[in-house]
C-alpha positions as CSV (number, residue, x, y, z in Angstrom):
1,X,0.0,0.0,0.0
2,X,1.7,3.5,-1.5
3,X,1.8,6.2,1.4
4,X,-1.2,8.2,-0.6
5,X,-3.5,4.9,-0.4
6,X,-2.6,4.9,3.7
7,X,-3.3,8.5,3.9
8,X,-6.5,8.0,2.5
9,X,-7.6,5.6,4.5
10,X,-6.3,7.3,7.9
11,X,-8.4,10.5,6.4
12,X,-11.5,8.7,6.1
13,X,-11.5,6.7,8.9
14,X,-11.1,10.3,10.9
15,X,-13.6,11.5,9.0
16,X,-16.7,8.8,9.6
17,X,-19.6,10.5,11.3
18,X,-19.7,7.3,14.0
19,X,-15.8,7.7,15.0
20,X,-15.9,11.3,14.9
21,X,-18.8,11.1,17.4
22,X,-17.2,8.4,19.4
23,X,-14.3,11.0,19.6
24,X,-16.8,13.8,20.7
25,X,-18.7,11.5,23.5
26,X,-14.4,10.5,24.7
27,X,-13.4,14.1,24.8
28,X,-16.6,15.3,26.8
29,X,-16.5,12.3,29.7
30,X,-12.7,13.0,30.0
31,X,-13.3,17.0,29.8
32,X,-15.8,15.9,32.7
33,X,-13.6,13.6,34.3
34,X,-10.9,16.7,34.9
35,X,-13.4,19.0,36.1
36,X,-14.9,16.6,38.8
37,X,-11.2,16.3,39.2
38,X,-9.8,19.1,40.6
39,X,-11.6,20.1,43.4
40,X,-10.6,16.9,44.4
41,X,-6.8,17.4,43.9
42,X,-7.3,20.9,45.7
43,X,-8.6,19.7,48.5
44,X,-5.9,17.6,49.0
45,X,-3.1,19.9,48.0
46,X,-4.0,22.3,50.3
47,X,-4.4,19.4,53.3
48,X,-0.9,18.8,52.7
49,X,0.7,22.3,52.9
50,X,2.0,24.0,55.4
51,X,0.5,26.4,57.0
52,X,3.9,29.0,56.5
53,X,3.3,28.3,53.0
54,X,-0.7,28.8,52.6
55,X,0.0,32.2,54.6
56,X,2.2,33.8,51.8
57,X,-0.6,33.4,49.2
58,X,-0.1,32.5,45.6
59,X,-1.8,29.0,43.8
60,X,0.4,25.9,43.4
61,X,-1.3,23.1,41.3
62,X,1.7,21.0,43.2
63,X,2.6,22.6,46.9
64,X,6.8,23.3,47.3
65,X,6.6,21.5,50.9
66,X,4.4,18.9,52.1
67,X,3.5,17.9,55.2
68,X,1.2,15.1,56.3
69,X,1.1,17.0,60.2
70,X,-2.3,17.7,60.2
71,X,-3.4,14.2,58.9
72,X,-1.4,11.9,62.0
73,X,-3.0,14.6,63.7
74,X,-6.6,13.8,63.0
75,X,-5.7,10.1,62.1
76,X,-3.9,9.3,65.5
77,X,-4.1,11.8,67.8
78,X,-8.1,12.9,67.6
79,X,-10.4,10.3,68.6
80,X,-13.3,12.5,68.2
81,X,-13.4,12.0,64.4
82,X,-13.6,8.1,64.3
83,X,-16.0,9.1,67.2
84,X,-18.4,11.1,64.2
85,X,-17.2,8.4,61.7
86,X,-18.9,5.9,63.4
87,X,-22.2,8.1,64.4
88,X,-22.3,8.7,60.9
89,X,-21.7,5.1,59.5
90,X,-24.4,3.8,62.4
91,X,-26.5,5.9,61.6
92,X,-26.4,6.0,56.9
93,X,-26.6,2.1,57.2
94,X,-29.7,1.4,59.4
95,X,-31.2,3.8,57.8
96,X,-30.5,2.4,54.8
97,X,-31.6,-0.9,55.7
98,X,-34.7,0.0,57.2
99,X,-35.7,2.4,53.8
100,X,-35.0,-0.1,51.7
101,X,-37.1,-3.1,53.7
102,X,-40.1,-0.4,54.0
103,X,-39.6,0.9,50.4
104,X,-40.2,-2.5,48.8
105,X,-42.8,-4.3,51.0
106,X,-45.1,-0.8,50.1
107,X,-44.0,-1.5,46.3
108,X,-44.5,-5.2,46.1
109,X,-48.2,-4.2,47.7
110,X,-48.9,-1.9,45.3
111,X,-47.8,-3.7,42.1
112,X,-47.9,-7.9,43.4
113,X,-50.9,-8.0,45.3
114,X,-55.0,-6.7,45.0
115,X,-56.1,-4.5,47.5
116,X,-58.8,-1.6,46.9
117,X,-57.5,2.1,46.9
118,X,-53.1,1.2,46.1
119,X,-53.5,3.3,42.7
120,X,-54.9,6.0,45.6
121,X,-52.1,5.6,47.9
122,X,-49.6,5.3,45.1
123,X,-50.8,8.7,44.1
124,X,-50.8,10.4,47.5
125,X,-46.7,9.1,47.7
126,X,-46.1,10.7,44.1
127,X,-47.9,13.7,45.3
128,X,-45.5,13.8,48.4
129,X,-42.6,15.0,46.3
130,X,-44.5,18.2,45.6
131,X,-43.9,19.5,49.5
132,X,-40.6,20.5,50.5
133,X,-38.8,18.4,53.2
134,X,-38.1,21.6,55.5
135,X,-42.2,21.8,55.9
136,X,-42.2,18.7,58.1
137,X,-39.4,19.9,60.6
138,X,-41.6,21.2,63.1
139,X,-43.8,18.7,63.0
140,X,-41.5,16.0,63.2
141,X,-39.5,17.9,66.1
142,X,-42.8,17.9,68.0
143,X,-43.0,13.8,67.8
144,X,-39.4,13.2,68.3
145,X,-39.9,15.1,70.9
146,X,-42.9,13.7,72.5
147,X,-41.3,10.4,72.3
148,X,-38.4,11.2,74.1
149,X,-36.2,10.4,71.6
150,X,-34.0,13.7,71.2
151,X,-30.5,13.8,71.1
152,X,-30.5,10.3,69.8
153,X,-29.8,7.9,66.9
154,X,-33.9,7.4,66.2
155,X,-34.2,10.9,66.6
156,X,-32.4,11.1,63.1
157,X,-33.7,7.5,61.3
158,X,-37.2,7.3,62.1
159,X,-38.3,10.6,60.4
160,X,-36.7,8.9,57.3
161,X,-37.9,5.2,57.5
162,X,-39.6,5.5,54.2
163,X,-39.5,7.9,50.6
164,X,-41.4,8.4,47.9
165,X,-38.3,8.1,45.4
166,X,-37.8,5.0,46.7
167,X,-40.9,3.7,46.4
168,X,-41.2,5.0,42.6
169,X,-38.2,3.3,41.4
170,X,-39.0,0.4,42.7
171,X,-42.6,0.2,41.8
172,X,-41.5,1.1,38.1
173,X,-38.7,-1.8,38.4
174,X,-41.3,-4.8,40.0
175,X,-43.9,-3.9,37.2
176,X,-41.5,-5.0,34.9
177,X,-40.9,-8.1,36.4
178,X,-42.7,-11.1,34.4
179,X,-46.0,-11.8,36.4
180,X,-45.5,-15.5,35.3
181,X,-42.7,-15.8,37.2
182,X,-45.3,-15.0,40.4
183,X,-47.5,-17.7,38.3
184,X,-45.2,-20.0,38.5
185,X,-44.5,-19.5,42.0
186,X,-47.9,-19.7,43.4
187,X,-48.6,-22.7,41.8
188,X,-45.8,-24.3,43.6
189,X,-47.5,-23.1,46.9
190,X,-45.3,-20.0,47.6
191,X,-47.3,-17.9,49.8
192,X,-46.5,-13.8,49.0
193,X,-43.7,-13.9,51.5
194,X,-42.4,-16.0,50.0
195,X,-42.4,-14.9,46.7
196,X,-41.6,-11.5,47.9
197,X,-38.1,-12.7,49.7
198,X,-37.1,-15.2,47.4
199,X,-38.5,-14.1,43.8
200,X,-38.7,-10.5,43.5
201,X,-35.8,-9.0,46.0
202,X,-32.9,-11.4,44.6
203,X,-34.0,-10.8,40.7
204,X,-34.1,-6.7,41.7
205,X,-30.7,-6.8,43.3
206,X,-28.9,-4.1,40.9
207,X,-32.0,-1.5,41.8
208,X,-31.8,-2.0,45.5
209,X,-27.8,-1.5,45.3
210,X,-28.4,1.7,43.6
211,X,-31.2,2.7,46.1
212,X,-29.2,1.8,48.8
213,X,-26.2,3.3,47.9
214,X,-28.6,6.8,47.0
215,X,-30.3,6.7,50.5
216,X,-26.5,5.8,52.1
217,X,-24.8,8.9,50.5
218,X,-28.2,10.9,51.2
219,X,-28.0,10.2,54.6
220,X,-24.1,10.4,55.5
221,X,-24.2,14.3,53.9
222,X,-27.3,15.3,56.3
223,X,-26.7,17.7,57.9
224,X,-29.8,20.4,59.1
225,X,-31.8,17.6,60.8
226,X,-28.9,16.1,62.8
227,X,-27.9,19.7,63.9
228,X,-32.1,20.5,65.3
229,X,-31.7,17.0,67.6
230,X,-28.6,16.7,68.6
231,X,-27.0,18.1,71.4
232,X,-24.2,15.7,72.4
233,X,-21.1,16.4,70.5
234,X,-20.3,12.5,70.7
235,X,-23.2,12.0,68.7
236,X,-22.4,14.4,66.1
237,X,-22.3,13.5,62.7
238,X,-19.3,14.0,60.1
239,X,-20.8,17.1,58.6
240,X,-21.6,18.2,61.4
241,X,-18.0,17.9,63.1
242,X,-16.3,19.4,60.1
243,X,-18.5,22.6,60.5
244,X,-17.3,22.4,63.8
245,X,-14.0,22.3,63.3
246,X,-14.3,24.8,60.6
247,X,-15.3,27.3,63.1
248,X,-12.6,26.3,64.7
249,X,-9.9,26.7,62.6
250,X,-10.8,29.3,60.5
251,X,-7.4,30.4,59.6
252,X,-5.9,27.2,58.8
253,X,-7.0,26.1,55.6
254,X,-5.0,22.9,55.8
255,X,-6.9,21.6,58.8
256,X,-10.4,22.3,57.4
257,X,-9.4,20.4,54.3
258,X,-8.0,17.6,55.8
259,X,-11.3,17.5,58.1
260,X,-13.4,17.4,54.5
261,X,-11.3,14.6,53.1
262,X,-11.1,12.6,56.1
263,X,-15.1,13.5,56.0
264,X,-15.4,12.2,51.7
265,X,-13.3,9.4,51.5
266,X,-15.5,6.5,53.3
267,X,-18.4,7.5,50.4
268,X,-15.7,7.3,48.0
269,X,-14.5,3.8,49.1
270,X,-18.1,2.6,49.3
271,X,-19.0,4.2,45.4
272,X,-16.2,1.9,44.3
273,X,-17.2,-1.3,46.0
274,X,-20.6,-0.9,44.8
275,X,-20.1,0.7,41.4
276,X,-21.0,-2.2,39.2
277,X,-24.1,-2.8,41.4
278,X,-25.3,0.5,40.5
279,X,-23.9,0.6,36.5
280,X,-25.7,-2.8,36.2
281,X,-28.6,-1.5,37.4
282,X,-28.4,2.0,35.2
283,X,-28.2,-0.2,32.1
284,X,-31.3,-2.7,33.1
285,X,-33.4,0.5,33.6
286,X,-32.4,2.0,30.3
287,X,-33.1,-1.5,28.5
288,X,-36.2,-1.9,29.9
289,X,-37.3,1.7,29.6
C-alpha cells in the first residue's frame, strides 16, 4: 500500500460520522472527568501544605513542601473524628436498611398483590414530592420530641424510615418483572412472602444496590436535621463535626481540608465497592425503559 493509499484511508477513517462522534462522546467524559477532578486534587493539596506556605498566598497546582502534620493529627491523635465516623456510619446504614425493607414491602403491595385504593395511595406518595422536606421539621421535632427520643440515633432515622423516590423506582422496576414468574411461584405453593423474599428481591438486586447506595450517600451528607436533635457532640455526625471544626480553625486552611477529606473518603470507598451494582442497574433501567 503507497503512502497516498494509507493516507487516504487514515483520512477517512477520521472523517466517519460514528468515530468522529465516538471521539466527541471520549473528549466530553474525559473533559468531565478533569473538572470533577480538581476540586478533588485541591482539597488535597491544600491538606498537605504547610500552613507558613498557605499564609504567603499564591496557587500551586503542586505545593513546594508537604506535610502530612495535620493528617497523623486527625488520624492518631483525635479520637473524636472516628467518634463522628462511626455516628455517621451507624447511623447511613440502618437507615438504609430500614428504607429499603419499607420501600419495597409498600411497592410489592402496590404492584404484586390486590387490594382496593393502592393506585390511591400510590398517588398520595407521588404527590408527596411536591412539599418540601423543611415543611415537616416542626412537626416532626414535635414527635421526636414527644417520644423522648431527642438527642438520639432514632431521633435522626425514624423521620426517614420510608420515601417516595424509593418507592417510585421500585414500583417502576417490579412492574417489569414477568407476572409469570409470580405464576409459577404460586402454583408451587409459595405464599406472598415467600415470593416477595425469594422471587422478587434477589432478581431486583442491581436497583436496590443503587437505592441503597442513594439513601446511604443521602444520609451520611445530612446535615440540618442532625444539627435540630442533637445536642451531644459525641453524637455528632461527620458534617456536622467538620462545621465544627471549621469554626474552629478558621485560619488554617490545611486543617479544614483535611477534616473534609477525612469526611469524603469513606463514600468514595463505598461508590467503588458498589459501582457495578449500581452501572448494572443504570443499564437494566435504560433496557427496559
Amino acid at each position: 500500500m503507497s503512502n497516498a493509499d494509507a493516507s487516504q484511508s487514515l483520512t477517512d477513517r477520521f472523517t466517519d460520522r460514528d468515530t468522529l462522534h465516538r471521539i466527541a462522546i471520549y473528549a466530553v467524559m474525559y473533559g468531565l472527568a478533569v473538572v470533577f477532578f480538581v476540586p478533588y486534587w485541591r482539597m488535597f493539596q491544600l491538606s498537605v501544605t504547610p500552613l507558613s506556605v498557605l499564609s504567603q498566598g499564591g496557587f500551586h497546582w503542586v505545593p513546594p513542601e508537604v506535610t502530612f502534620a495535620v493528617w497523623q493529627r486527625y488520624l492518631l491523635e483525635e479520637p473524636i473524628i472516628y467518634r463522628w465516623t462511626l455516628n455517621t456510619f451507624l447511623i447511613a446504614s440502618i437507615t438504609t436498611a430500614i428504607v429499603l425493607v419499607v420501600d419495597s414491602m409498600i411497592a410489592f403491595s402496590i404492584t404484586r398483590l390486590e387490594w382496593p385504593g393502592r393506585g390511591l395511595i400510590l398517588g398520595i406518595i407521588m404527590a408527596s414530592f411536591m412539599i418540601p422536606g423543611y415543611v415537616n421539621f416542626i412537626p416532626l421535632y414535635t414527635l421526636i420530641n414527644n417520644f423522648g427520643l431527642m438527642n438520639s440515633y432514632w431521633a435522626i432515622i425514624l423521620p426517614f424510615a420510608a420515601g417516595p423516590l424509593g418507592v417510585f423506582l421500585l414500583v417502576q422496576f417490579f412492574r417489569d418483572i414477568p407476572e409469570e414468574l409470580e405464576e409459577a411461584a404460586r402454583l408451587d405453593g409459595f405464599s406472598s412472602l415467600r415470593i416477595y423474599a425469594r422471587i422478587i428481591l434477589p432478581l431486583s438486586a442491581p436497583i436496590m444496590t443503587a437505592l441503597g447506595l442513594f439513601i446511604f450517600i443521602w444520609s451520611w451528607n445530612q446535615f440540618l436535621w442532625p444539627l435540630i436533635v442533637l445536642n451531644d457532640d459525641m453524637l455528632y455526625t461527620l458534617p456536622i463535626g467538620v462545621v465544627t471544626l471549621r469554626d474552629v480553625n478558621a485560619l488554617a486552611p490545611n486543617v479544614i481540608m483535611t477534616s473534609l477529606a477525612l469526611a469524603s473518603m469513606p463514600l468514595f470507598i463505598v461508590f467503588l465497592l458498589f459501582q457495578d451494582k449500581l452501572i448494572s442497574s443504570v443499564q437494566m433501567q435504560a433496557g427496559t425503559g
